[in-house]
N, C-alpha and C positions, 0 to 999 in steps of 0.2 A: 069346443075347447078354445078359449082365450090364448091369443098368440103374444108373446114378451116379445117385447122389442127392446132390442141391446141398445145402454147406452151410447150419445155421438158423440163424439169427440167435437169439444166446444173451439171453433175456430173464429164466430165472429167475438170481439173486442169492441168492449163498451169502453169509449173513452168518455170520465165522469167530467173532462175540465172543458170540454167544447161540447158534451150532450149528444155523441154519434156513436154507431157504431159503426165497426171496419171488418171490414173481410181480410181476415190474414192472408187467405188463401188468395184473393185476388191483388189484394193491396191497397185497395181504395177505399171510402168513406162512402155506405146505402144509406138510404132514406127508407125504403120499405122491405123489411128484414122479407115477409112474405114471397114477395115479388122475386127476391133477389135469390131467393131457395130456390123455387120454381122455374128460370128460367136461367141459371148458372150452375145449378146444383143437381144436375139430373141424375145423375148416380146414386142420390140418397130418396129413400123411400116416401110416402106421402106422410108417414107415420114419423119417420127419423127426421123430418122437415119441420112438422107442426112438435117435434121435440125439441127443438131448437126455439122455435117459437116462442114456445110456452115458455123457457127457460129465461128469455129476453124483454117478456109481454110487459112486465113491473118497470123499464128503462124509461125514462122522458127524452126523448129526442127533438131536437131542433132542425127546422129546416134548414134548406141547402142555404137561402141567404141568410138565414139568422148566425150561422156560423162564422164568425170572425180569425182574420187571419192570424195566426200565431206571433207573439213576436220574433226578432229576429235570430240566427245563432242560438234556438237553445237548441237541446239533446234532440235526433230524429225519435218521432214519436213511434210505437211499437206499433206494429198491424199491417203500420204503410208501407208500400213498396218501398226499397232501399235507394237512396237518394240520387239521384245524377246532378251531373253538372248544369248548372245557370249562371247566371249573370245580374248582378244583384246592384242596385242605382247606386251611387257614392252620396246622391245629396241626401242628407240627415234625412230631411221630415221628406222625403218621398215613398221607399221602402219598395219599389217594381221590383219582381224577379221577371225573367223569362230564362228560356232555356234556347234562344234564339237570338243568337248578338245582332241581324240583320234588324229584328224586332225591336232590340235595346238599342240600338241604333237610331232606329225613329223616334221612338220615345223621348229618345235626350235631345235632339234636334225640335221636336214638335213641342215638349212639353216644359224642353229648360234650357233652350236654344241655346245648344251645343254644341260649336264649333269646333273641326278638330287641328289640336298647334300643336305647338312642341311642347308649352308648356303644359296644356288640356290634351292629350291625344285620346284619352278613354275617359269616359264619366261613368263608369261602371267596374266592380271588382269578381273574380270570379268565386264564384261559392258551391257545395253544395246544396239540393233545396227538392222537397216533397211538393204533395198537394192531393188535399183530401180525394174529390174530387174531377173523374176523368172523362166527361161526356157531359153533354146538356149546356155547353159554353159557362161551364163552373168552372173549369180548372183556373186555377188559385197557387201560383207557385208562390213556398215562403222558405226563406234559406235556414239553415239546419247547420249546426255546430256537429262538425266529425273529429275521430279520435286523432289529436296531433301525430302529423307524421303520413295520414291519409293520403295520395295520393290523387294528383287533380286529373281525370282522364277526360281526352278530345271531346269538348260537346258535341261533335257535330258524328262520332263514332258511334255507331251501337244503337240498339233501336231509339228509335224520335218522342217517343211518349211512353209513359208508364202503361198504359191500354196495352201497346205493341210491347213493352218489355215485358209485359206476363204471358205472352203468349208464346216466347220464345223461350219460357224455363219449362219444364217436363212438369206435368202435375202436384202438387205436394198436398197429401191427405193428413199431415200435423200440420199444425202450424206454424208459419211464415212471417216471421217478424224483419227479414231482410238485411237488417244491420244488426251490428253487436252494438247496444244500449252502457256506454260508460254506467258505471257506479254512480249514485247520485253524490254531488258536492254538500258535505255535512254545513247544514245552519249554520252561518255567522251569528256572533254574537252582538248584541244595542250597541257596544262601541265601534266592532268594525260595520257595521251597516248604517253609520251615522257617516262615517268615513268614504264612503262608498255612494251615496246619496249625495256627500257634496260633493265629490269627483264626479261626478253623472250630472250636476246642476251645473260645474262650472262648465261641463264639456256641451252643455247643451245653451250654454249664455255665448260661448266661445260660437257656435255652429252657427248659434243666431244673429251675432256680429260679423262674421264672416258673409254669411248671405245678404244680409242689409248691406256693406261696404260694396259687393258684388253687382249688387242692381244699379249702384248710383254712378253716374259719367263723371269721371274725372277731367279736369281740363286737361292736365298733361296728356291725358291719351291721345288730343287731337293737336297736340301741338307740331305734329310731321305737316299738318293739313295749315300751310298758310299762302295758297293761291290767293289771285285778288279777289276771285269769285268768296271764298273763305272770308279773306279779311273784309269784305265789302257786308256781306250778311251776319257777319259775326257771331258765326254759327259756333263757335267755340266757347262763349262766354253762356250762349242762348241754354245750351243741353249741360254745361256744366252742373253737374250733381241730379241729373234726372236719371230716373228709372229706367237702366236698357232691356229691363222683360219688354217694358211698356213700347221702348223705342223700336225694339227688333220685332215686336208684332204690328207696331203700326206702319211698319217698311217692307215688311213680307208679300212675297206676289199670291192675288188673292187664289182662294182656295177655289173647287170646283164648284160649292155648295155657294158661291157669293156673288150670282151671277151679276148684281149690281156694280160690283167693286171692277167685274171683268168688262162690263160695255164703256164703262169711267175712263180705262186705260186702254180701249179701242179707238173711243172717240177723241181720248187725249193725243193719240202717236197719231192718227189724221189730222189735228189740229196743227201739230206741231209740224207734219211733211206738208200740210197747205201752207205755213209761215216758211219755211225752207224753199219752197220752189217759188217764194214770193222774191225770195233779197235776188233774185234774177234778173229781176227788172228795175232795180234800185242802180243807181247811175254811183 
């Protein structure tokens, strides 16, 4: 006699705009629905497994790097774990989340040399932020627009990674969408989206003259700097209006990986204590 098997209750989530599917139940973004039954899902039978399967088998999926990062602030996406706090870069065309200011930290020093003043104290704002992917050196944080009035809690409270924050919730046999999902925003119509596109162009002409102004050395800035050594090399006229990416990475102490740059300024600070222990003997 042929045994039925009760429908399962459908818990993975095909998302059509990035080509994956998500386990609500876990929260994360599989590559291999199979796998992912088999060695997550042991409670369900071989039969209730390959039902799910089947169910899925028609999907196109994309691999883990072909999936691109969402842009920034829109609605958290349904399936994924419910969002925690990160820290999301200020500069326009960069777009880094981490959920680790220590991390953000370096980032803005190493990668858009970051000093911290009064007027720059942080290069980063705090956001919520998912990410498909939680193992295999994929994770991928991207920030996530939450319902106004949302509450920002301690990043550094509460488990450390989405991996650890499902382990800490009690099982859940429906589905797990984690946040409440805002109503969608109804279509604008050709006049406001013509409106809206050129506020978006000038804010992005604005970002882009702001960053170019940024790179270039002003003379004024060195004008505290007029020692004789200063005026003699006339080092203020020399770097006026040059690039300070350019100047604060050719000034930076070399890295571990540059063992040439390191023997350069071994040999140089011996050079320079054999001329020092020389003017001894100068009358």
């Amino acid at each position: 006699m042929e045994t039925h098997t009760p429908e399962v209750s459908d818990f993975i989530v095909y998302n059509e705009t990035y080509k994956i599917w998500i386990c609500s139940q876990h929260g994360y973004a599989i590559i291999n629905l199979k796998t992912h039954l088999r060695d997550e899902h042991k409670g369900l039978s071989v039969a209730e497994r390959q039902q799910l399967v089947n169910r899925h088998r028609h999907e196109q999926v994309a691999s883990a790097h072909e999936v691109p990062r969402p842009p920034p602030h829109q609605t958290p996406i349904p399936g994924l774990a419910a969002p925690i706090p990160a820290f999301l870069s200020t500069i326009h065309s960069c777009g880094n989340v981490s959920r680790n200011v220590d991390t953000t930290k370096q980032h803005a020093r190493k990668c858009h040399q970051w000093k911290k003043t009064e007027e720059q104290p942080e290069l980063w704002t705090q956001v919520f932020a998912q990410t498909f992917f939680v193992s295999g050196g994929l994770t991928r944080y991207f920030a996530v627009r939450m319902p106004t009035g949302t509450p920002m809690p301690t990043p550094t409270a509460g488990p450390s990674s989405v991996r650890s924050a499902r382990h800490t919730q009690p099982r859940q046999e429906e589905p797990l969408y984690g946040v409440h999902v805002p109503p969608p925003v109804p279509p604008l119509d050709s006049r406001a989206q013509e409106v809206v596109q050129r506020l978006k162009d000038r804010v992005n002409r604005m970002y882009a003259a702001h960053e170019a102004e940024m790179e270039k050395m002003d003379a004024t800035i060195l004008k505290q700097d007029r020692t004789g050594w200063y005026s003699r090399t006339k080092w203020q006229q020399h770097l006026a209006g040059r690039n300070l990416k350019h100047l604060a990475h050719a000034t930076r102490l070399p890295e571990k990986n540059e063992p040439g740059l390191i023997e350069i300024i071994r040999v140089f600070d011996r050079l320079a204590s054999y001329c020092l222990d020389g003017l001894s003997t100068l009358d």
